[in-house]
TORKOL-4160 file (C-alpha; in steps of 0.2 Angstrom, whole numbers, padded with zeros to 4 digits, m for minus):
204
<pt num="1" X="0151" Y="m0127" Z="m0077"/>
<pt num="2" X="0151" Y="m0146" Z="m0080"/>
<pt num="3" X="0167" Y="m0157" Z="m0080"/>
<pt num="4" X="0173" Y="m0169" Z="m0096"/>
<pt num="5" X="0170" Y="m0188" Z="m0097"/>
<pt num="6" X="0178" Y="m0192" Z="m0111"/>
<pt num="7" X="0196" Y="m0189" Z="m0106"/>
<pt num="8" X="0204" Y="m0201" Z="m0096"/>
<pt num="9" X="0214" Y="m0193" Z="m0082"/>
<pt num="10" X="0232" Y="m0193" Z="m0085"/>
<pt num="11" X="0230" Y="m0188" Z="m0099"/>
<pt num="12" X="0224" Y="m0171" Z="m0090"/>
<pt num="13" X="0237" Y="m0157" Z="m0088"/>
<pt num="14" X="0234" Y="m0138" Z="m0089"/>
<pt num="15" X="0253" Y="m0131" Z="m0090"/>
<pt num="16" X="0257" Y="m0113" Z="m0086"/>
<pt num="17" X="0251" Y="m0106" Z="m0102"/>
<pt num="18" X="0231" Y="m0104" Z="m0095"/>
<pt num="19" X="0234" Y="m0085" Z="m0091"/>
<pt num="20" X="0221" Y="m0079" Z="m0101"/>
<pt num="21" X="0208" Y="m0092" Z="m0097"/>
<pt num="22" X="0197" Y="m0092" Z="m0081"/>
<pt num="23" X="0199" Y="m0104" Z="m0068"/>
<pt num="24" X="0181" Y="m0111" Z="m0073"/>
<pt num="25" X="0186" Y="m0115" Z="m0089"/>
<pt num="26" X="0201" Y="m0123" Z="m0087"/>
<pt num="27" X="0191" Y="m0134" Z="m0074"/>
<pt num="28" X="0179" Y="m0138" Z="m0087"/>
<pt num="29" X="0193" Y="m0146" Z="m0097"/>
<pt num="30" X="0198" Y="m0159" Z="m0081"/>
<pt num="31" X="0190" Y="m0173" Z="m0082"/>
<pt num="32" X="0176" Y="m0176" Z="m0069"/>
<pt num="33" X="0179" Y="m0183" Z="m0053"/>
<pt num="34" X="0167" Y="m0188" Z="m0038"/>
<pt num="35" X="0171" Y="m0183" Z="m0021"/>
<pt num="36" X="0164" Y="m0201" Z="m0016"/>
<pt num="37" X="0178" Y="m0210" Z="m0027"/>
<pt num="38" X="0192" Y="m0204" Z="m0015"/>
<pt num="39" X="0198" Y="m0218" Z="m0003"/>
<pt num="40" X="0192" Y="m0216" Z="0014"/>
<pt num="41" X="0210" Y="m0216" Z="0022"/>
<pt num="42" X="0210" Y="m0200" Z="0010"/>
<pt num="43" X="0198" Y="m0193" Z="0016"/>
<pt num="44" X="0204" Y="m0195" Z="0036"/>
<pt num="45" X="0221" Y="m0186" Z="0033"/>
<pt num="46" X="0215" Y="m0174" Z="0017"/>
<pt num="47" X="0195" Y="m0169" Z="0021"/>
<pt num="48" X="0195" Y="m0153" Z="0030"/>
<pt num="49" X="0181" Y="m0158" Z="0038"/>
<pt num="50" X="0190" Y="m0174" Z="0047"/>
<pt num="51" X="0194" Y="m0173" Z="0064"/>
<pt num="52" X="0210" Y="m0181" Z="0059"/>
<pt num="53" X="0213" Y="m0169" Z="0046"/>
<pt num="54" X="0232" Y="m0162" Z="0042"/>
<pt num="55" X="0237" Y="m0145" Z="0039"/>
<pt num="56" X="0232" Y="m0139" Z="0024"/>
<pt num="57" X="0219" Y="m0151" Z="0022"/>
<pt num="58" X="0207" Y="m0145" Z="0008"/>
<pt num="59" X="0190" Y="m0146" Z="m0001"/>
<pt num="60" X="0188" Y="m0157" Z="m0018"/>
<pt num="61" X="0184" Y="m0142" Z="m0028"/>
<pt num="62" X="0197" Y="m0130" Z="m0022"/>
<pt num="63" X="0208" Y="m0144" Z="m0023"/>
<pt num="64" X="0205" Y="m0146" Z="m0041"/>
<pt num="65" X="0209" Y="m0124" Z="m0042"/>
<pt num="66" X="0227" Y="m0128" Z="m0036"/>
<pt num="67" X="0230" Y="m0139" Z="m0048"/>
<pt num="68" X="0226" Y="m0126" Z="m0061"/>
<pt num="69" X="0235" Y="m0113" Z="m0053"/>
<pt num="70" X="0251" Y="m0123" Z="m0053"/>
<pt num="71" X="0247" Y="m0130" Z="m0068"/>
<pt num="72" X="0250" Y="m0147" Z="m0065"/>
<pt num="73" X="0241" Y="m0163" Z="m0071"/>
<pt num="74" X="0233" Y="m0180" Z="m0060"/>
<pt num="75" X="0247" Y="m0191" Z="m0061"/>
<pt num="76" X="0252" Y="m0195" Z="m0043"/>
<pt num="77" X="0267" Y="m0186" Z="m0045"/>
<pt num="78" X="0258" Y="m0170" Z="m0050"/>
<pt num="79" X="0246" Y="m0175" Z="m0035"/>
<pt num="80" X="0260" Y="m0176" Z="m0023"/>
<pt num="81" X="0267" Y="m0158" Z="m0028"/>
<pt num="82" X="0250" Y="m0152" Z="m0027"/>
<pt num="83" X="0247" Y="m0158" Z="m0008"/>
<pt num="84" X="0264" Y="m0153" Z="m0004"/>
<pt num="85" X="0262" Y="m0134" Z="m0011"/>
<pt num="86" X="0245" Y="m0135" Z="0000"/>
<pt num="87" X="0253" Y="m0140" Z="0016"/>
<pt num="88" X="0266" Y="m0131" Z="0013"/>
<pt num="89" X="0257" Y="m0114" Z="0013"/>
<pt num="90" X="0246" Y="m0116" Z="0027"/>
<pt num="91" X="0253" Y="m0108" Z="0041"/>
<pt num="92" X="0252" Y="m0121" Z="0055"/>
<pt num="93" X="0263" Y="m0134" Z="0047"/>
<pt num="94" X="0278" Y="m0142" Z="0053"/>
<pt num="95" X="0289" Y="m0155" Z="0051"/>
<pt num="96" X="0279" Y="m0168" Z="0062"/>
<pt num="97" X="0264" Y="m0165" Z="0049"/>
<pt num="98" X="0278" Y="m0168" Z="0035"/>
<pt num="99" X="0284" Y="m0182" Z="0040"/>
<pt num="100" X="0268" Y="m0191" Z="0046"/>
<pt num="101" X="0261" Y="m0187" Z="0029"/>
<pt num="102" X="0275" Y="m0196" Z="0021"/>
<pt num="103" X="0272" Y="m0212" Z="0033"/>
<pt num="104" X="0254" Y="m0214" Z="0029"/>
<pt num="105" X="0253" Y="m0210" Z="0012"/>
<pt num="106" X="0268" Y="m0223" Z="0008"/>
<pt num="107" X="0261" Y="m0237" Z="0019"/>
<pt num="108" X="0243" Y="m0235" Z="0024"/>
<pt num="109" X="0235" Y="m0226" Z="0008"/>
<pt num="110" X="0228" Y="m0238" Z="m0006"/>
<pt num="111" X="0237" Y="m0247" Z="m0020"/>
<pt num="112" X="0232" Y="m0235" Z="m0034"/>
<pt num="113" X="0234" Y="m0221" Z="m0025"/>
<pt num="114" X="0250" Y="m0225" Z="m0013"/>
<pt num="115" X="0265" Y="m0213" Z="m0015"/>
<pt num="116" X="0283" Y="m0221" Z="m0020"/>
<pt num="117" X="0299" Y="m0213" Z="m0017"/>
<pt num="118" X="0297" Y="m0203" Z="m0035"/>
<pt num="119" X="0283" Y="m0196" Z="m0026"/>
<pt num="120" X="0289" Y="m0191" Z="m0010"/>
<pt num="121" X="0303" Y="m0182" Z="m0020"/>
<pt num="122" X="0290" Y="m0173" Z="m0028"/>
<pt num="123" X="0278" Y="m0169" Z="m0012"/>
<pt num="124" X="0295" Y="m0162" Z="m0004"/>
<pt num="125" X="0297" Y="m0151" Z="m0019"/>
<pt num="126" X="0280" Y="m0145" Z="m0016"/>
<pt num="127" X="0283" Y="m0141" Z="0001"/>
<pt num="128" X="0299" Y="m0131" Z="m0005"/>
<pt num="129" X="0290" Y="m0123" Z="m0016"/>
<pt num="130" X="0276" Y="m0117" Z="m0005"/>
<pt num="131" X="0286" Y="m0114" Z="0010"/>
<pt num="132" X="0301" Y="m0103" Z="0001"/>
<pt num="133" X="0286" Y="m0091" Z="m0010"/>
<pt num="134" X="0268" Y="m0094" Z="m0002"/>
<pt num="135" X="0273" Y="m0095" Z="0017"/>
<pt num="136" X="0256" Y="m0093" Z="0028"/>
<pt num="137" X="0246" Y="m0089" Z="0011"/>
<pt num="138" X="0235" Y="m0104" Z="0018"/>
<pt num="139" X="0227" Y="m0107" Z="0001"/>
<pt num="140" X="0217" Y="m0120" Z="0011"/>
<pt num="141" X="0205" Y="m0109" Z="0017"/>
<pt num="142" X="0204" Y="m0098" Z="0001"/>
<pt num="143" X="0186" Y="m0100" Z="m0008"/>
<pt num="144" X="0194" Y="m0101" Z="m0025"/>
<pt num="145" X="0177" Y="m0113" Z="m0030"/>
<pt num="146" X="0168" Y="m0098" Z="m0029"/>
<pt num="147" X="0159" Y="m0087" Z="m0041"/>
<pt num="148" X="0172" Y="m0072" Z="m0037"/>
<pt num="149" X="0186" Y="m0084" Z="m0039"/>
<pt num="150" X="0181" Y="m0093" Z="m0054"/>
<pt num="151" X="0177" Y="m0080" Z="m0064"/>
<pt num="152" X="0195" Y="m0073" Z="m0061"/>
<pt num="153" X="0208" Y="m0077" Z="m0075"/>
<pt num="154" X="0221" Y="m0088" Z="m0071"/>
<pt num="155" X="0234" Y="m0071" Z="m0072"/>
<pt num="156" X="0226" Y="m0062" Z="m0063"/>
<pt num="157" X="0221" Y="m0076" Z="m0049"/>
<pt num="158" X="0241" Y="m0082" Z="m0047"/>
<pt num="159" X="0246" Y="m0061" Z="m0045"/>
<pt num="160" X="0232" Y="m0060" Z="m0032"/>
<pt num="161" X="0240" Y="m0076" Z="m0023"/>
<pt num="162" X="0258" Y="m0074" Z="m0027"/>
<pt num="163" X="0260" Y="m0088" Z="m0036"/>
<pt num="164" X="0275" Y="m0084" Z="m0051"/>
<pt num="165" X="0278" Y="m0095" Z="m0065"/>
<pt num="166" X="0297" Y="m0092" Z="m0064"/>
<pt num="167" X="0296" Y="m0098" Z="m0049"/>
<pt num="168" X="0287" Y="m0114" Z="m0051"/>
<pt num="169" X="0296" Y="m0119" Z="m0068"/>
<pt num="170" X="0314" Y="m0118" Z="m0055"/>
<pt num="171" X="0304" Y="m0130" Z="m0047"/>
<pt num="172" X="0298" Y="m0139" Z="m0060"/>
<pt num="173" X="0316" Y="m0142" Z="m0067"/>
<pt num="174" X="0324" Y="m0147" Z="m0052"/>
<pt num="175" X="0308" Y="m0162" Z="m0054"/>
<pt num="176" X="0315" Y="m0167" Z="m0072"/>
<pt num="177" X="0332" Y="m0169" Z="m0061"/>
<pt num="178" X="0326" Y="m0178" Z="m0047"/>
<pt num="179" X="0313" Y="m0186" Z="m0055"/>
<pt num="180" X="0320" Y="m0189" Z="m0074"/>
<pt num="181" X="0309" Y="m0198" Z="m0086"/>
<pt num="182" X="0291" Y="m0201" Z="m0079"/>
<pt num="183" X="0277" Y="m0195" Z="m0091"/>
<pt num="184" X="0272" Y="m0182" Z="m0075"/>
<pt num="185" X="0290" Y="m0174" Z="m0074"/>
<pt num="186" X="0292" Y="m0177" Z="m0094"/>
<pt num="187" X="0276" Y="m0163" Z="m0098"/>
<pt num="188" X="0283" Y="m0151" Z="m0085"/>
<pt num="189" X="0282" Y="m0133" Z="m0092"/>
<pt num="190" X="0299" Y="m0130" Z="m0087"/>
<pt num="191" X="0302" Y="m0117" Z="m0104"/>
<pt num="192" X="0294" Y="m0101" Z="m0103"/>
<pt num="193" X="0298" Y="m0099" Z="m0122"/>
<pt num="194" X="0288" Y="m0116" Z="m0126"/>
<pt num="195" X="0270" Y="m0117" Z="m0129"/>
<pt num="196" X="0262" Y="m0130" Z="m0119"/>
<pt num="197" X="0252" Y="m0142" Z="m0129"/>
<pt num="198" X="0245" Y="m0151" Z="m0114"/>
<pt num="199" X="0230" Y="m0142" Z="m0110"/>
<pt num="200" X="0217" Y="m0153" Z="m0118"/>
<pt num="201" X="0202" Y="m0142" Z="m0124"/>
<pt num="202" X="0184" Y="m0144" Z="m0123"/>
<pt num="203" X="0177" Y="m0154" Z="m0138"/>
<pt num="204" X="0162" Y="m0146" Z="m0147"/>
């Protein structure tokens, strides 16, 4: 299933409110993104298939899975929770991976794509996250691009991982507390009784 090129990326964010879609069509809402277009310092500390690779470190497309499944959009901020719930869960982090993450991504990774303190805050969160409900799940190494995956809805994929929206919505307020006012903590789906609006659908 193809990807969308006429949505810019932030404003790309799926919510929680995806249960009843599959993960391959909430994928085909995000907007398209080419494995080549990620920095290479990225790609030394993020590629699995680095030799200088960091736990947790994932493939593009399943990469683009979490982000669905923890319903958080491409803002850097949402970017850093992501990374932080994957390192988190994969059982051979510790706190020297933590921390030398946090050194090269505040001083060595591109402009655009460099994390600021908001950030951190927000990986660290991720971590938490991960770390407190998905120890040693090493959703990493999971083949959520494939077939069997994709075809799961986004329900039933989070019960099979463990992932509960109560869960990431404490999260996710503790974000708008630490993190008060950026566009990424200001779309949170921190309400279980509010609809999201975020999810921008596929145009006909």
């Amino acid at each position: 299933m193809g990807r969308r090129i006429d949505l810019n990326w932030d404003e790309w964010s799926p919510g929680l409110d995806t249960d009843d879609m599959t993960i391959a069509e909430v994928l085909a809402t995000m907007p398209a993104t080419a494995a080549e277009d990620v920095p290479e310092i990225i790609r030394k500390y993020e590629n699995p298939e680095s030799p200088d690779a960091l736990p947790g470190a994932i493939k593009l497309g399943r990469h683009d899975c979490i982000h669905v499944l923890l319903g958080r959009g491409l803002h850097v901020q949402d970017e850093a929770f992501v990374i932080g719930a994957t390192m988190g869960a994969a059982s051979d982090i510790s706190d020297e991976a933590i921390d030398f993450f946090i050194n090269v991504s505040t001083t060595q990774y591109p402009r655009h794509w460099r994390f600021q303190p908001k950030h951190i805050t927000s990986y660290r969160l991720g971590v938490g996250y991960a770390v407190d409900n998905l120890p040693n799940k090493d959703l990493h190494l999971i083949a959520l691009e494939s077939e069997l995956w994709q075809s799961k809805t986004v329900r039933q994929a989070r019960l099979d991982l463990g992932i509960v929206k109560e869960e990431l919505r404490a999260y996710f307020r503790s974000a708008e507390l630490l993190v008060p006012g950026t566009k990424a903590s200001r779309r949170l789906d921190t309400n279980a009784n509010r609809k999201d609006v975020h999810l921008n659908q596929r145009k006909n």
